[in-house]
N, CA, C, O and CB atoms as a CASP TS submission, in Angstrom:
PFRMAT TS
TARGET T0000
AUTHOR 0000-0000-0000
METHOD Language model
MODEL 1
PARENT N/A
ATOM      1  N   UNK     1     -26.584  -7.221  -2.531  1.00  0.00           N
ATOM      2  CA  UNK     1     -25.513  -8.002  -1.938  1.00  0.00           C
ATOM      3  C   UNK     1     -25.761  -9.478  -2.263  1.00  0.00           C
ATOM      4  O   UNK     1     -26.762 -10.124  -1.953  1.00  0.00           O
ATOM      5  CB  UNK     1     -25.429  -7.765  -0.393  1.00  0.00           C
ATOM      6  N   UNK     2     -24.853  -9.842  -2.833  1.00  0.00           N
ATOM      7  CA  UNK     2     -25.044 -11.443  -2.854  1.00  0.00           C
ATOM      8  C   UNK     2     -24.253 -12.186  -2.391  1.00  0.00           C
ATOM      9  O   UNK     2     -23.096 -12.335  -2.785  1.00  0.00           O
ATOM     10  CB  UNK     2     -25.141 -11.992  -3.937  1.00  0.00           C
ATOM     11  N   UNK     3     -24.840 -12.798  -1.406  1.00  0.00           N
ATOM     12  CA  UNK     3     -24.723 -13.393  -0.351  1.00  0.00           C
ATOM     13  C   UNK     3     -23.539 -14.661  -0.280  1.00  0.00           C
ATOM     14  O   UNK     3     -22.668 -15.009   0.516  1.00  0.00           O
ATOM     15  CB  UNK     3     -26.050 -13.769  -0.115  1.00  0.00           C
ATOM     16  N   UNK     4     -24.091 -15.146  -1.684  1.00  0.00           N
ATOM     17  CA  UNK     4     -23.361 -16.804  -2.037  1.00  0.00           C
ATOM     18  C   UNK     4     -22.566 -16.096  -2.515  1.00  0.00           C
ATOM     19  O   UNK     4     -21.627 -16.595  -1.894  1.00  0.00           O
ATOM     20  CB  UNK     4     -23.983 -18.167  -3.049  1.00  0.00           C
ATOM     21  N   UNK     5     -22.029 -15.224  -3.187  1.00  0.00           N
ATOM     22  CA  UNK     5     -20.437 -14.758  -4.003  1.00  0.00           C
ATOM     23  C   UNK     5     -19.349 -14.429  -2.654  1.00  0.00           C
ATOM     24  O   UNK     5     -18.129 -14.417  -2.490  1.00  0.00           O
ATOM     25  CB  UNK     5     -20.643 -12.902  -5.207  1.00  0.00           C
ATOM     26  N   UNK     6     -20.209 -14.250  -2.065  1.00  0.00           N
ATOM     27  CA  UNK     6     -19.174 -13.794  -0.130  1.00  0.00           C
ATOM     28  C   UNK     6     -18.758 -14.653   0.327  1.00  0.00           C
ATOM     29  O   UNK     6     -17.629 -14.740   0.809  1.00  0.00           O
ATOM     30  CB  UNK     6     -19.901 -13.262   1.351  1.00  0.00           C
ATOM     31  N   UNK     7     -20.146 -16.045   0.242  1.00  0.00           N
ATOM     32  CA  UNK     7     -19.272 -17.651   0.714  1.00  0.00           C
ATOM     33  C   UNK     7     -18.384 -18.001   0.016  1.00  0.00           C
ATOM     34  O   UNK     7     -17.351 -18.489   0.474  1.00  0.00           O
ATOM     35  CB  UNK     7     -20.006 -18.975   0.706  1.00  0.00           C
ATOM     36  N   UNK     8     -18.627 -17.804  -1.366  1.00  0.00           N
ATOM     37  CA  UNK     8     -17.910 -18.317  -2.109  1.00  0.00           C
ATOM     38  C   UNK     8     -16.280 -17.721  -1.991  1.00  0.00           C
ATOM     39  O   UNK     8     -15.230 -18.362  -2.049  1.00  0.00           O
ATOM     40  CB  UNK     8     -18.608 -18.175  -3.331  1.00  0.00           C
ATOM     41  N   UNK     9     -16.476 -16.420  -1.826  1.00  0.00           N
ATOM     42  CA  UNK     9     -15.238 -15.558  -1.647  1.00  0.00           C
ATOM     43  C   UNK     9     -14.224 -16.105  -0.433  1.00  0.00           C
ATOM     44  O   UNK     9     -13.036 -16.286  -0.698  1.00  0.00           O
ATOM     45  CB  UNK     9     -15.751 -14.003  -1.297  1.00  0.00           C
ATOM     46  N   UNK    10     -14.552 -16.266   0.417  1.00  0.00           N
ATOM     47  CA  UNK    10     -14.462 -16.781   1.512  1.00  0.00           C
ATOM     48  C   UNK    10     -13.696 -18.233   1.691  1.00  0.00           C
ATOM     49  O   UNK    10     -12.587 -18.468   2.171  1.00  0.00           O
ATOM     50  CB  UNK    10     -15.697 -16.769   1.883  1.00  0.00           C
ATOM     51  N   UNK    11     -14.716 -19.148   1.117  1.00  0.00           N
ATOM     52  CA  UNK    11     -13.818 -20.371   0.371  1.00  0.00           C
ATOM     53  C   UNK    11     -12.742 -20.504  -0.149  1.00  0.00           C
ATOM     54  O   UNK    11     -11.864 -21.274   0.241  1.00  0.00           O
ATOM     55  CB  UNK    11     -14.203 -20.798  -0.468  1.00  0.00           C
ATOM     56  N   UNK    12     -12.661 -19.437  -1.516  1.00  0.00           N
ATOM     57  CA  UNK    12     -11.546 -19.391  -2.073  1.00  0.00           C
ATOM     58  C   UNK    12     -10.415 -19.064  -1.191  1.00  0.00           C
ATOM     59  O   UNK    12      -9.529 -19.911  -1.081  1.00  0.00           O
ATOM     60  CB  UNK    12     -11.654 -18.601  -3.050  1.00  0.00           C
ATOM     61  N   UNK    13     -10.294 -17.667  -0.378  1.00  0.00           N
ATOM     62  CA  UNK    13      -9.790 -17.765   0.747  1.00  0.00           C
ATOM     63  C   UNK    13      -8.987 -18.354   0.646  1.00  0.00           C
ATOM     64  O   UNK    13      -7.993 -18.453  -0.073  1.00  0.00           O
ATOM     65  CB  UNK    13     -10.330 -18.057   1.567  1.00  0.00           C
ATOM     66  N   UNK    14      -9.811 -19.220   2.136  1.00  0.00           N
ATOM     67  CA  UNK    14      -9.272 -20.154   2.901  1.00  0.00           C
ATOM     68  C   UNK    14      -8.616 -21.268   2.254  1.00  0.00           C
ATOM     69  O   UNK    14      -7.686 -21.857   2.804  1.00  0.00           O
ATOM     70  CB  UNK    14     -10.170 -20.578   3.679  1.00  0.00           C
ATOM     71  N   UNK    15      -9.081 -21.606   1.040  1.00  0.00           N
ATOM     72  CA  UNK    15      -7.665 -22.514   0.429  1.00  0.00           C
ATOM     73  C   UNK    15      -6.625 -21.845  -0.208  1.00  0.00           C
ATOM     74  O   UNK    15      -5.583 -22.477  -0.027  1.00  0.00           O
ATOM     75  CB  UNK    15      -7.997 -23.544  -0.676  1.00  0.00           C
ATOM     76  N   UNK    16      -6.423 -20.683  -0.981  1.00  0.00           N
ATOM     77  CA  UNK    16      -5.734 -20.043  -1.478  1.00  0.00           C
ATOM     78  C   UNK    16      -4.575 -19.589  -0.488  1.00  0.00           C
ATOM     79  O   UNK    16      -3.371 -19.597  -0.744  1.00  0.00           O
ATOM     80  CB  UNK    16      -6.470 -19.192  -2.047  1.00  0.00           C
ATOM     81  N   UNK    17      -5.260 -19.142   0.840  1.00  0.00           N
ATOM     82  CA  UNK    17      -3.942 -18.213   1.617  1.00  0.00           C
ATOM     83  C   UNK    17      -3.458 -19.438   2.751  1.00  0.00           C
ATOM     84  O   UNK    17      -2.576 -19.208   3.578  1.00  0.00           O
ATOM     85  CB  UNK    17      -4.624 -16.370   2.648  1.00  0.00           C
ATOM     86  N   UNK    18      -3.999 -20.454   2.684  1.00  0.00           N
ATOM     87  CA  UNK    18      -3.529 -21.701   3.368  1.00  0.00           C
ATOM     88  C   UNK    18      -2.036 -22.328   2.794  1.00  0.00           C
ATOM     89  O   UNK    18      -1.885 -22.656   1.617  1.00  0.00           O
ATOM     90  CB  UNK    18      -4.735 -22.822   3.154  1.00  0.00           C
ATOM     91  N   UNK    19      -1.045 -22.428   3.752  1.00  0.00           N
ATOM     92  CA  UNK    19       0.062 -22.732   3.005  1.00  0.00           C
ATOM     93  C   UNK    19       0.358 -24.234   2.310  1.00  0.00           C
ATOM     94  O   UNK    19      -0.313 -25.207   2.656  1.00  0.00           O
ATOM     95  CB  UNK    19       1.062 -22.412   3.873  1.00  0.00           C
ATOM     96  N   UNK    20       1.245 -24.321   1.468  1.00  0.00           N
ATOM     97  CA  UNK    20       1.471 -25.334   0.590  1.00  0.00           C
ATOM     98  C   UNK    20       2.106 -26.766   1.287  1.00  0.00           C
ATOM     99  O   UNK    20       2.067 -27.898   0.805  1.00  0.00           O
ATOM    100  CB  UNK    20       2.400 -24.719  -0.473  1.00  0.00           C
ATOM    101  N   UNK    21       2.837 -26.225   2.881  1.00  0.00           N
ATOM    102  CA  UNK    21       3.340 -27.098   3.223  1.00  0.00           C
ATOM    103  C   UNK    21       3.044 -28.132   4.212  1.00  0.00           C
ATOM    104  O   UNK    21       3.276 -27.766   5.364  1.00  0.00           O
ATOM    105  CB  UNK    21       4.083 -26.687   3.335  1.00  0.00           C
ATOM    106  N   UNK    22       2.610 -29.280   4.088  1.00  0.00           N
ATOM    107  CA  UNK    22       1.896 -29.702   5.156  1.00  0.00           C
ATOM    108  C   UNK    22       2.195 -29.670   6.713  1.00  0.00           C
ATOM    109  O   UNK    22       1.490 -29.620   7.721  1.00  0.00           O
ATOM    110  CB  UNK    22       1.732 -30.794   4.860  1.00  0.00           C
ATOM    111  N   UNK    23       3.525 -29.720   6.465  1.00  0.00           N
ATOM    112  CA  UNK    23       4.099 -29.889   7.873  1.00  0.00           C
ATOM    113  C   UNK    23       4.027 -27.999   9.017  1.00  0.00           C
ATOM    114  O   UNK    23       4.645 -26.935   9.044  1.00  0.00           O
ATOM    115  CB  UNK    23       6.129 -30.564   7.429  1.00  0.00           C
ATOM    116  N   UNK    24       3.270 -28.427   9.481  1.00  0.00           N
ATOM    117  CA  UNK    24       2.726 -26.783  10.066  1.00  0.00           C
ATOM    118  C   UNK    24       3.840 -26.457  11.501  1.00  0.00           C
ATOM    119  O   UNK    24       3.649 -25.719  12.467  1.00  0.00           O
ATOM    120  CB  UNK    24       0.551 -26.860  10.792  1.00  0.00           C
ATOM    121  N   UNK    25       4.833 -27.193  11.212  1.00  0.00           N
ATOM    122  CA  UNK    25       6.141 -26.793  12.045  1.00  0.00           C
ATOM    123  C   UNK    25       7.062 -26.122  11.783  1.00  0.00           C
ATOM    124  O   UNK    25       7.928 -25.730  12.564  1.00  0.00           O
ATOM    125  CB  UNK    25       6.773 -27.575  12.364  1.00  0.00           C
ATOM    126  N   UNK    26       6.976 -25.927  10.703  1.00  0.00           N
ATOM    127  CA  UNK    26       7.477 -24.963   9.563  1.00  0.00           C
ATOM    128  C   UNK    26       7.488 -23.029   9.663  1.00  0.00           C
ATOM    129  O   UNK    26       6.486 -22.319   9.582  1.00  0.00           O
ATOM    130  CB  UNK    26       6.415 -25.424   8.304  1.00  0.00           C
ATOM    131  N   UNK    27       7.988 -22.865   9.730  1.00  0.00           N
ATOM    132  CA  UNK    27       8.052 -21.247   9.676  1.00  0.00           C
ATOM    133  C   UNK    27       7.471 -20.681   8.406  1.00  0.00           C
ATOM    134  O   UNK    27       7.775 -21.175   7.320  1.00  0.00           O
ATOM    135  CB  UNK    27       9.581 -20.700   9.764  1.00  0.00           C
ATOM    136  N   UNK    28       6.702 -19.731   8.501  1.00  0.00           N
ATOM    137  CA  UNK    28       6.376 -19.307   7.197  1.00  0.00           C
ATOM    138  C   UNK    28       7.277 -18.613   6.322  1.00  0.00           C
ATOM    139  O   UNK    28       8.057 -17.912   6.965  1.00  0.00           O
ATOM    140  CB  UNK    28       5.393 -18.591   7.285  1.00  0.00           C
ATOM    141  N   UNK    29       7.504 -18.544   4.624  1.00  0.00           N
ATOM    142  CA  UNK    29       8.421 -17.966   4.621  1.00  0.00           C
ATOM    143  C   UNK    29       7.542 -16.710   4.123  1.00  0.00           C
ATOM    144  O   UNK    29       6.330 -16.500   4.139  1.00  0.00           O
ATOM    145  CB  UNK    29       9.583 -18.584   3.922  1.00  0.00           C
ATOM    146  N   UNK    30       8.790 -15.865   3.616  1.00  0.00           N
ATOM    147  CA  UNK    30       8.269 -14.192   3.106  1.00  0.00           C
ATOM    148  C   UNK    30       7.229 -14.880   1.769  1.00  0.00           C
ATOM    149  O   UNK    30       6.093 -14.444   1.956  1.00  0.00           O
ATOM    150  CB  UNK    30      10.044 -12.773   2.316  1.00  0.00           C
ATOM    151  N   UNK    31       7.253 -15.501   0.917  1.00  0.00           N
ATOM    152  CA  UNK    31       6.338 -16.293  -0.024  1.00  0.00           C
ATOM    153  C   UNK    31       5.231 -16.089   0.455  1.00  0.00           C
ATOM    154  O   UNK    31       4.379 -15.249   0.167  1.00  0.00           O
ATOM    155  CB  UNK    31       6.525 -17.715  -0.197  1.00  0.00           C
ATOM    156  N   UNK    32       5.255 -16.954   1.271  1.00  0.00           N
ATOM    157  CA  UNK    32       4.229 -17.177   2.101  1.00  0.00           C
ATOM    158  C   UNK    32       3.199 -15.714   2.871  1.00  0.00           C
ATOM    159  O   UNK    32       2.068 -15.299   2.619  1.00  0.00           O
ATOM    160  CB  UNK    32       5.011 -18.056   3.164  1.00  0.00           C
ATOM    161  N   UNK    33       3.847 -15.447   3.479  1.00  0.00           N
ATOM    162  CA  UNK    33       3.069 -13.890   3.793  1.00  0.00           C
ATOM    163  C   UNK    33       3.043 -13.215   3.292  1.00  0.00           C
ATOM    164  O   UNK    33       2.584 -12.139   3.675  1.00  0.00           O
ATOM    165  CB  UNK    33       3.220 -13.138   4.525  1.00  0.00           C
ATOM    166  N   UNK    34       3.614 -13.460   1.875  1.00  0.00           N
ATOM    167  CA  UNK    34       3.262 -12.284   0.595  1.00  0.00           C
ATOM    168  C   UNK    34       1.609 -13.142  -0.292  1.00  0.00           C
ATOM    169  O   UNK    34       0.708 -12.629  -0.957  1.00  0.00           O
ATOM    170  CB  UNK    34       5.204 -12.203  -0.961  1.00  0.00           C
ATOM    171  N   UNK    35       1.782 -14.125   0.001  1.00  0.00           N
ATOM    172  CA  UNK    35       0.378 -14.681  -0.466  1.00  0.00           C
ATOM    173  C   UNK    35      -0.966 -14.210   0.302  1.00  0.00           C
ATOM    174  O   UNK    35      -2.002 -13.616   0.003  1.00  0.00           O
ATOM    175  CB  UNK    35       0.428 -16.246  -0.326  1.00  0.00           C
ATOM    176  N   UNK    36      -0.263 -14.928   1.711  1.00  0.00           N
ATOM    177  CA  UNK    36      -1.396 -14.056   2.212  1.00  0.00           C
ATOM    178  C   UNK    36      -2.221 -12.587   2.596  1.00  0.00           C
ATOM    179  O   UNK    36      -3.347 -12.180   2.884  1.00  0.00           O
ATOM    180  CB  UNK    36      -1.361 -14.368   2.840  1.00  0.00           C
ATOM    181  N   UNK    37      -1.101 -12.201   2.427  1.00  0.00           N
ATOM    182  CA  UNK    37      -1.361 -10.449   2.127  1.00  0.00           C
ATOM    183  C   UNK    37      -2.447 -10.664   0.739  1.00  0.00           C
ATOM    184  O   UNK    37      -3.626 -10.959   0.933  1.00  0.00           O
ATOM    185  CB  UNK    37       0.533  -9.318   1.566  1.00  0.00           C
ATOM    186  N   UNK    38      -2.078 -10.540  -0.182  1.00  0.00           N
ATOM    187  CA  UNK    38      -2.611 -11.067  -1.513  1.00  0.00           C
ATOM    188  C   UNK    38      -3.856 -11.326  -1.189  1.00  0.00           C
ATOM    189  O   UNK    38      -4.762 -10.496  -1.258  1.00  0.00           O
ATOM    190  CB  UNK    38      -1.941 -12.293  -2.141  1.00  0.00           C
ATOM    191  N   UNK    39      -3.997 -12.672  -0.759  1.00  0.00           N
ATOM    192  CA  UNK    39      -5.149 -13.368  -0.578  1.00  0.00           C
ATOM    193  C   UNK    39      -6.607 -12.536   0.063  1.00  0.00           C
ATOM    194  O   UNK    39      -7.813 -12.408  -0.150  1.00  0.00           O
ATOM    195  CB  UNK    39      -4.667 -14.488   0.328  1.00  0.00           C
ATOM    196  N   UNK    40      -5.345 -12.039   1.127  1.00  0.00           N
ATOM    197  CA  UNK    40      -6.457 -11.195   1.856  1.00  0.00           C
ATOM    198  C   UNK    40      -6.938  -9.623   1.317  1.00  0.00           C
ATOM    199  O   UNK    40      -7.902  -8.997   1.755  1.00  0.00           O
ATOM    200  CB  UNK    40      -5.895 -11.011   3.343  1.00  0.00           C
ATOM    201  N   UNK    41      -6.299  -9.320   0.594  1.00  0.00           N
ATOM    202  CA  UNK    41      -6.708  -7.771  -0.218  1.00  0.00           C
ATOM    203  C   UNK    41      -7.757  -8.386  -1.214  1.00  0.00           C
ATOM    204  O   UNK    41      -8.895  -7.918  -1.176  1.00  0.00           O
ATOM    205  CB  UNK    41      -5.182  -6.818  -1.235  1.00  0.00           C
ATOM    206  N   UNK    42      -7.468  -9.409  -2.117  1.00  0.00           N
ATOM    207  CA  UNK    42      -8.564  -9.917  -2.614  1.00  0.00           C
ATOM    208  C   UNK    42      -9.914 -10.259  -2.019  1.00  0.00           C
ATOM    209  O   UNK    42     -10.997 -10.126  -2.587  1.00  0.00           O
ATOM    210  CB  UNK    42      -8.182 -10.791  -3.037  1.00  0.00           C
ATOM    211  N   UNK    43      -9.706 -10.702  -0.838  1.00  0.00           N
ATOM    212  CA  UNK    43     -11.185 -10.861  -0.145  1.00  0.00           C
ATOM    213  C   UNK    43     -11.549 -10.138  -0.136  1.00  0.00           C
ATOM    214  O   UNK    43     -12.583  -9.907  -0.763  1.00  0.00           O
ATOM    215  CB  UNK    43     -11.536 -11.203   0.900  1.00  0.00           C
ATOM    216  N   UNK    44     -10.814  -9.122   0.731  1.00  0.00           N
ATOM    217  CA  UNK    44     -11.360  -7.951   0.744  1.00  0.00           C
ATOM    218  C   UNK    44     -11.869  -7.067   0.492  1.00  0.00           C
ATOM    219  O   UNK    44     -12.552  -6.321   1.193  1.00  0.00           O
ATOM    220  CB  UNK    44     -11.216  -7.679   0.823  1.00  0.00           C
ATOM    221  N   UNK    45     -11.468  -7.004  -1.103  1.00  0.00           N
ATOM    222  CA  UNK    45     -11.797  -6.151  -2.197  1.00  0.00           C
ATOM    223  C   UNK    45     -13.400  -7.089  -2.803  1.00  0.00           C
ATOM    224  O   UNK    45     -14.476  -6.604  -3.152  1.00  0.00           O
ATOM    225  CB  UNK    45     -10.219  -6.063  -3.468  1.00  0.00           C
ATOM    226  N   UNK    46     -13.138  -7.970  -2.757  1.00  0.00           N
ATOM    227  CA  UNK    46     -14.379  -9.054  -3.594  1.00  0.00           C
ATOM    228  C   UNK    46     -16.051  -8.543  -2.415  1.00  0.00           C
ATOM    229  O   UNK    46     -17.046  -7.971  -2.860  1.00  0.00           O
ATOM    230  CB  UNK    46     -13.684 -11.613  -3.281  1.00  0.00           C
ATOM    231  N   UNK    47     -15.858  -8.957  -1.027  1.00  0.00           N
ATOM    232  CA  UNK    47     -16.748  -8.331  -0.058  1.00  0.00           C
ATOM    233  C   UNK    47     -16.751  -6.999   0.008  1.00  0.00           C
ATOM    234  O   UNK    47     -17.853  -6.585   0.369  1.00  0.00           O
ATOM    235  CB  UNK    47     -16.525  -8.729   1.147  1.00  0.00           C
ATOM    236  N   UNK    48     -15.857  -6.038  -0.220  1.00  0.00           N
ATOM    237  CA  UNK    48     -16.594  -4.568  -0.220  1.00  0.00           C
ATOM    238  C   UNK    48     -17.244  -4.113  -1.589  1.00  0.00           C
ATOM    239  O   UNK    48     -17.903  -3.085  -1.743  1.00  0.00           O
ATOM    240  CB  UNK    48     -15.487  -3.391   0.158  1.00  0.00           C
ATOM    241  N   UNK    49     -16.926  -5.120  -2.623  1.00  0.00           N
ATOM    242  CA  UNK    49     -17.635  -4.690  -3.883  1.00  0.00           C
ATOM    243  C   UNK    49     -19.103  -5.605  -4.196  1.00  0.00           C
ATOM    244  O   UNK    49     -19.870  -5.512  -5.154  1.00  0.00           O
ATOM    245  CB  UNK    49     -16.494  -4.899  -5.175  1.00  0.00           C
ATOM    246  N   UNK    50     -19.159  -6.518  -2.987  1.00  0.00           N
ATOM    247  CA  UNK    50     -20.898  -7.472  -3.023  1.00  0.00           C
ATOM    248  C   UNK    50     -21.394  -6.330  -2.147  1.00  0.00           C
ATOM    249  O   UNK    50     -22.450  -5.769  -2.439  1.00  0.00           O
ATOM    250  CB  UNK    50     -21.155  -9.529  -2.084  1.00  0.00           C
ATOM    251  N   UNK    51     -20.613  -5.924  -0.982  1.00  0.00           N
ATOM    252  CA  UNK    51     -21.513  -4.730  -0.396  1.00  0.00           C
ATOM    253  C   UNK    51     -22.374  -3.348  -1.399  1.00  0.00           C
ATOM    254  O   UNK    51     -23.386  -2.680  -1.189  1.00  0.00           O
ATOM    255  CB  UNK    51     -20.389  -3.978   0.606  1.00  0.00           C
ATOM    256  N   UNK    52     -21.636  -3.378  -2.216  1.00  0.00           N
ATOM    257  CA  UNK    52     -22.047  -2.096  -3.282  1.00  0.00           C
ATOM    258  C   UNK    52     -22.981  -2.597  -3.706  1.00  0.00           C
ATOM    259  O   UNK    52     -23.934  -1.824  -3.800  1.00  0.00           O
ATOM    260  CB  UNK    52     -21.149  -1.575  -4.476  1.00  0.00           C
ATOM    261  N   UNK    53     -23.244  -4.071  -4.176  1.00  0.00           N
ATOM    262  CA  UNK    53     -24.089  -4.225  -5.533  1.00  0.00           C
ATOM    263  C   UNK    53     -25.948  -4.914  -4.320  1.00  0.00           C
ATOM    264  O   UNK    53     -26.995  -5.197  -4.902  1.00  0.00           O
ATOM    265  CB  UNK    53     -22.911  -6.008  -7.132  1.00  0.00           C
TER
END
């Protein structure tokens, strides 16, 4: 398991599924929760495959 590819995973994340718009009064749109869906299957997938190794 390596440890730093999980932080790192993690990082990416959190800026990736963070939205584009600053103003956080904003409604999300379907874009938007289609990213983060995205975002988050990728984590997901990235940490259950450091678990393997």
């Amino acid at each position: 398991m390596d440890k730093q590819a999980m932080i790192n995973a993690i990082r990416h994340y959190k800026s990736q599924a963070s939205p584009n718009n600053p103003d956080k009064t904003d409604l999300a749109t379907i874009k938007d929760i289609e990213k983060i869906i995205k975002e988050t299957a990728d984590l997901m997938t990235t940490l259950v495959n450091q678990l393997n190794n």
